[in-house]
C-alpha positions in Angstrom: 0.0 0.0 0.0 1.3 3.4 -0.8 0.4 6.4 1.2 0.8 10.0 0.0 0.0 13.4 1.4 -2.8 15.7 -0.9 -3.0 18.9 0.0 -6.8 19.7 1.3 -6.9 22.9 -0.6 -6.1 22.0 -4.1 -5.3 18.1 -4.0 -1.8 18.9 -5.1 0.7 16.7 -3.0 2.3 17.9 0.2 6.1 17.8 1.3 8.0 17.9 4.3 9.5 21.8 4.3 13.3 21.8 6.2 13.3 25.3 6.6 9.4 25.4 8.2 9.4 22.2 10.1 6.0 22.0 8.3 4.1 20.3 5.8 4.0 22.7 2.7 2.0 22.5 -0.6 4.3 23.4 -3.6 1.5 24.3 -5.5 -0.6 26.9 -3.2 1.7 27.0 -0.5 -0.4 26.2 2.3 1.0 25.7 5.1 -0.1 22.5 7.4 1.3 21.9 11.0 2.7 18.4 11.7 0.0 17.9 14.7 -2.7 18.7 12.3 -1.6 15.8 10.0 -2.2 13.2 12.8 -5.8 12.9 12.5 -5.2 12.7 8.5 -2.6 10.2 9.1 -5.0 8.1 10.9 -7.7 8.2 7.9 -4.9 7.6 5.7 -4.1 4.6 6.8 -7.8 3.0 6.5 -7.3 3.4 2.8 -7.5 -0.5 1.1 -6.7 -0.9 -2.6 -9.2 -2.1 -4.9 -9.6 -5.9 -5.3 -10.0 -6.1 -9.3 -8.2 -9.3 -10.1 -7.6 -10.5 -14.0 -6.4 -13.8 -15.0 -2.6 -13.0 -16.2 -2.5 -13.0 -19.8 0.5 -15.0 -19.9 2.4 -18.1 -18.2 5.8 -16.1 -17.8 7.2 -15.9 -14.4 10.6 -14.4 -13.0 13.3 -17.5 -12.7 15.2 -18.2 -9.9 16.0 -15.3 -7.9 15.8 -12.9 -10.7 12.9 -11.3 -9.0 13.9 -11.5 -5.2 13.6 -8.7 -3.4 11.8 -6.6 -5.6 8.3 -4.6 -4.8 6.4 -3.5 -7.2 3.2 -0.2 -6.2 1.0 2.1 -8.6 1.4 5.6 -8.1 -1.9 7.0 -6.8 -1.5 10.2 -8.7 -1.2 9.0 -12.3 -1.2 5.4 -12.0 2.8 4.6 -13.1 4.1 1.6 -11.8 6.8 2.3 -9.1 9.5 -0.4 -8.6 12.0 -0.8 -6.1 13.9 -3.1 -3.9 12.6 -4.5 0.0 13.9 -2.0 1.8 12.5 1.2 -0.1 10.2 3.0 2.3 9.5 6.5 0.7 10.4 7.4 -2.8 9.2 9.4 -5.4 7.2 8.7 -8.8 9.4 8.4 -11.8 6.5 9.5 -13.7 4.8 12.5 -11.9 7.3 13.5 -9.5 4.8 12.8 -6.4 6.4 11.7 -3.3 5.2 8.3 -2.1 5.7 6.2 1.1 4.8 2.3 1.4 2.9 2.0 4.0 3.6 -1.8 4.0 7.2 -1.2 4.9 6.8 0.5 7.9 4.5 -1.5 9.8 4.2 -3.8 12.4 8.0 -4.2 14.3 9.6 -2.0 11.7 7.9 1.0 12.6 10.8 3.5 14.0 10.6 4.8 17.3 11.8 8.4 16.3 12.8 10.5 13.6 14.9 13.8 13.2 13.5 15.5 10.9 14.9 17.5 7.7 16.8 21.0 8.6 18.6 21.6 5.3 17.7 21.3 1.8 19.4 20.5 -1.4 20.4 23.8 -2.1 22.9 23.7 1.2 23.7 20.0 0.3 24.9 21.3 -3.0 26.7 24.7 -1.9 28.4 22.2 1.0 30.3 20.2 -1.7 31.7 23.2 -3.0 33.0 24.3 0.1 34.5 21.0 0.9 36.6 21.7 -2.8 37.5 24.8 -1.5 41.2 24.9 0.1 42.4 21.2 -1.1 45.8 21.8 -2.6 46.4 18.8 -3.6 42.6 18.1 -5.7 43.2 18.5 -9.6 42.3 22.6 -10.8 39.7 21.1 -13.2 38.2 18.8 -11.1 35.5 21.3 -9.1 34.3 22.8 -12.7 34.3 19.5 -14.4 33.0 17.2 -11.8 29.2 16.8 -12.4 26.4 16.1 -9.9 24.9 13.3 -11.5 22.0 13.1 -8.2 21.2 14.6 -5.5 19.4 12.8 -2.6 17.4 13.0 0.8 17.6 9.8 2.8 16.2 9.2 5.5 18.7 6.3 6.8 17.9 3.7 9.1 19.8 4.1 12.0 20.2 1.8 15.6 20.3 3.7 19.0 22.4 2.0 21.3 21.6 2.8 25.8 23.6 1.4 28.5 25.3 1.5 31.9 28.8 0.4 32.1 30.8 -1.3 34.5 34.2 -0.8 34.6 37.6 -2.4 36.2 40.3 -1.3 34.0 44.2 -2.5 35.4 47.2 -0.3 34.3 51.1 -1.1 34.6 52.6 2.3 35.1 56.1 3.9 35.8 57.7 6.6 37.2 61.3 8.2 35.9 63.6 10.2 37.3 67.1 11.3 36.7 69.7 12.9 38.7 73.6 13.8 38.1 75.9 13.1 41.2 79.5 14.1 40.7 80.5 11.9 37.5 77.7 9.7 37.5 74.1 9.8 35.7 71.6 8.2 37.7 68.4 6.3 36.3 65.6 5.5 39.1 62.4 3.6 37.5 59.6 2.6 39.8 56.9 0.3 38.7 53.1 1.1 39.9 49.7 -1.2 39.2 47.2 1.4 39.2 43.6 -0.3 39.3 40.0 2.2 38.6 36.6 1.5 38.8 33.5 3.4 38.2 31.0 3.1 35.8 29.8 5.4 32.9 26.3 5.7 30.8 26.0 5.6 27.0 23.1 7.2 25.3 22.2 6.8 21.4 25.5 5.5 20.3 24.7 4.9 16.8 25.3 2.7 14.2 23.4 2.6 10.8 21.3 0.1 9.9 21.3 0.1 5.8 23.7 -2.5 3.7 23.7 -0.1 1.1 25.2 3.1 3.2 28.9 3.0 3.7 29.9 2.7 7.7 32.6 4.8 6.9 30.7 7.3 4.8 28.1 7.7 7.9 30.4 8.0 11.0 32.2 10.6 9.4 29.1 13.0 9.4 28.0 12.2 12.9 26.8 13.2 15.2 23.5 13.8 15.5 21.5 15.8 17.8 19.2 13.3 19.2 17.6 16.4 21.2 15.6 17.4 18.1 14.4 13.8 17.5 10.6 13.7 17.6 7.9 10.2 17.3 7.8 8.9 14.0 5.4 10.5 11.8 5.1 9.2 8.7 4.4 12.8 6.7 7.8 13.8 7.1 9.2 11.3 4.9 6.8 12.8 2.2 9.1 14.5 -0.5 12.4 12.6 1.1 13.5 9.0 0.3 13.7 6.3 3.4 15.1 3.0 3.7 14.1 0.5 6.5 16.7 -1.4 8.0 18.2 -4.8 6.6 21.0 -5.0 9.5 19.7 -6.2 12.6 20.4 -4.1 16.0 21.6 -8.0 17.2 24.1 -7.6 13.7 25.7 -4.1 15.3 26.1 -5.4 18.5 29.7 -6.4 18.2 30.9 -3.5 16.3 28.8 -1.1 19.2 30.4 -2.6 21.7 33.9 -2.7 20.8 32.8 1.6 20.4 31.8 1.7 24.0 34.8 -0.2 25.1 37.0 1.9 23.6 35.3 4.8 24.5 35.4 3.3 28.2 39.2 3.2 28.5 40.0 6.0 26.4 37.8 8.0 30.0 38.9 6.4 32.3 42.9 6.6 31.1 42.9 10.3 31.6 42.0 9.8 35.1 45.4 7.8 35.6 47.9 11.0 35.7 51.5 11.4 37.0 53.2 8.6 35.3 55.9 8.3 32.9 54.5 6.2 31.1 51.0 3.7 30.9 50.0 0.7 29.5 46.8 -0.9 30.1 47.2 -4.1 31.5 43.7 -5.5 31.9 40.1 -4.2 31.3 37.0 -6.1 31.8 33.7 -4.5 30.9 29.8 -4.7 32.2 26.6 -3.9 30.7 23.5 -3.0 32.3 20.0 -1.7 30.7 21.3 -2.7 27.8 18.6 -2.0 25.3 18.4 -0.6 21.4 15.9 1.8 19.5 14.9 2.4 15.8 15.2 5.4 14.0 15.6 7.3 11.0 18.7 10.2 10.1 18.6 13.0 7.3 21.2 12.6 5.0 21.9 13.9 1.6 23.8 11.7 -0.5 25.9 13.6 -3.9 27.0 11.3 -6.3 29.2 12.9 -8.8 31.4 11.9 -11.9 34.6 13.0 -13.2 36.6 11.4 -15.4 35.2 8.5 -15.5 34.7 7.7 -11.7 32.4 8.0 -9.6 32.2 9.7 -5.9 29.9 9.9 -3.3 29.8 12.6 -0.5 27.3 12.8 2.7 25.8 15.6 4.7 24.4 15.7 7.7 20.6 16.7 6.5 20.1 18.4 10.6 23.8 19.9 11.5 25.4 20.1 7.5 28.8 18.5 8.3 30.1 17.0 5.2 32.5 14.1 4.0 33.3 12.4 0.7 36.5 11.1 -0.8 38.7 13.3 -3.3 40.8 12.4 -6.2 44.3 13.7 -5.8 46.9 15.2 -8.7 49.8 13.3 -8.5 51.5 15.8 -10.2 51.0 18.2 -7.6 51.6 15.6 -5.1 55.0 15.3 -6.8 56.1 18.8 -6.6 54.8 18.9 -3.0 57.2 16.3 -2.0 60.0 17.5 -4.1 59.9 21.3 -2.4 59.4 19.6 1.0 63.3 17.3 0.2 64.5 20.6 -1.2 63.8 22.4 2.3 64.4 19.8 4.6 67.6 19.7 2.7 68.2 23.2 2.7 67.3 23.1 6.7 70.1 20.1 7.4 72.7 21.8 5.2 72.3 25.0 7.8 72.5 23.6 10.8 75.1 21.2 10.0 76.9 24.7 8.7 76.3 26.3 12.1 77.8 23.3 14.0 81.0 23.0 12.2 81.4 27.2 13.1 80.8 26.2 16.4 83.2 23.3 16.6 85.5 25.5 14.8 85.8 28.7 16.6 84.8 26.6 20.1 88.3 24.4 19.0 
């Protein structure tokens, strides 16, 4: 079942506005607040397709797994056929442009518990890649007025919120160093401390994303995200946005999440272990309490771009606008860098070896 928003006032349909934190109408623009849409969400959803069934005219079916994991709607608004793969939840018509959201994808236990909502549009998404070309010396000069922006997309990505209290009992083998000169001799004292702390420390909302098709990479470089503006999943504000419902489990993440939080844990509690020389951990054991997971859904625009003959993808943070994305790199340039760099290092170790030999010679 596909769901989409029609404005009351002339049936055209309704997006999600960034900038309003509203539901706008791009045709009259009236103006619809988000609590006004629950009522209409609730109708919305009573909606049944029509049960006209024909006799296919044909015996031809899809073989093998040539067809998994493919879903197949009609477009409300002009009837196309809209195609896309099992995790698709919001989309738009490739025929009539009309945003549309399957309904069937987002029921029952995939429903997300929140969602932050759009706070920068494509415009920003597209004036934040060229910024990111601005200052890279070593990025080809053709490469920002040559590289085209083949697509431009709002995601809404499926993303797993990680709560828990931690135990901690972390064991360090540290030393102390100190030096002293008497008469002719150099002295050398080391003394050898085990340093033992325990405490315990809460995690809220450590993420990790859900979606196969989003790089892990890619997505950690753009956090984080205010989870303070998260609200309760509404469906209308993926209206006008795409959305993708999760296909990694929050039992998939748990291994990766939890080698986060244990790093996180004794990267805390180390600075509390001062005074030493040096420190090594010897020994941490970890403890989780409360441990528990919730579902919801990030902005993020995705840029994929072209230039000579690759392909690159950049990510923004849809709700704070921090950017990342790999660059190619002019080898040429890289080249000369390296070059100048030798010639002043060289330049730097031919003074100072100068300057000693006048001081060895006018010292002698």
């Amino acid at each position: 079942m596909l769901q989409e928003y029609k404005c009351p006032c002339c049936g055209g349909a309704i997006n999600f506005d960034s900038s309003l934190q509203k539901m706008k109408c791009p045709f009259c623009d009236t103006e619809f607040e988000m609590d006004t849409l629950k009522a209409y969400d609730d109708v919305l959803k009573k909606d049944h397709e029509d049960e006209m069934n024909w006799e296919p005219h044909s015996n031809n079916e899809w073989a093998g797994n040539e067809a998994y994991g493919f879903r197949t709607y009609v477009c409300k608004s002009c009837g196309g056929e809209i195609v896309g793969d099992e995790t698709v939840a919001a989309t738009k018509c490739p025929y009539c442009d009309n945003p549309v959201i399957m309904m069937e994808q987002l029921t029952g236990f995939l429903k997300p518990d929140y969602v932050i909502p759009f706070k920068l549009n494509k415009k920003d998404a597209k004036e934040a890649l060229y910024n990111h070309l601005k200052g890279k010396r070593l990025l080809p000069k053709v490469f920002k007025s040559q590289n085209h922006i083949d697509d431009i997309k709002g995601i809404y990505v499926p993303y797993w919120l990680f709560d828990s209290t931690v135990d901690a009992n972390i064991r360090y083998r540290a030393t102390r160093v100190r030096d002293w000169i008497s008469g002719d001799y150099e002295y050398t004292e080391t003394s050898y401390y085990l340093v033992v702390r325990d405490g315990n420390l809460m995690f809220d909302n450590v993420p990790n994303d859900g979606s196969v098709k989003m790089d892990d990479t890619l997505m950690e470089s753009i956090e984080p995200f205010n989870f303070a503006e998260a609200v309760d999943f509404q469906t209308a504000y993926l209206a006008g946005y795409l959305a993708d419902k999760y296909d990694v489990s929050a039992e998939q993440c748990t291994e990766k999440i939890n080698a986060r939080i244990k790093k996180s844990t004794e990267t805390e509690f180390a600075k509390t272990v001062l005074g030493y020389t040096t420190v090594v951990t010897e020994n941490s054991n970890l403890r989780l309490h409360n441990a528990k997971a919730k579902y919801a859904l990030f902005p993020v625009w995705i840029l994929n771009t072209t230039w000579n003959g690759n392909h690159y993808i950049f990510a923004m943070n849809g709700q704070t606008g921090k950017f990342a994305g790999d660059l190619p790199m002019d080898k040429s340039i890289r080249t000369k860098w390296r070059l100048a760099l030798t010639g002043i290092v060289g330049v730097a170790l031919f003074g100072l070896s100068f300057l000693l030999w006048n001081v060895f010679k006018w010292g002698a």
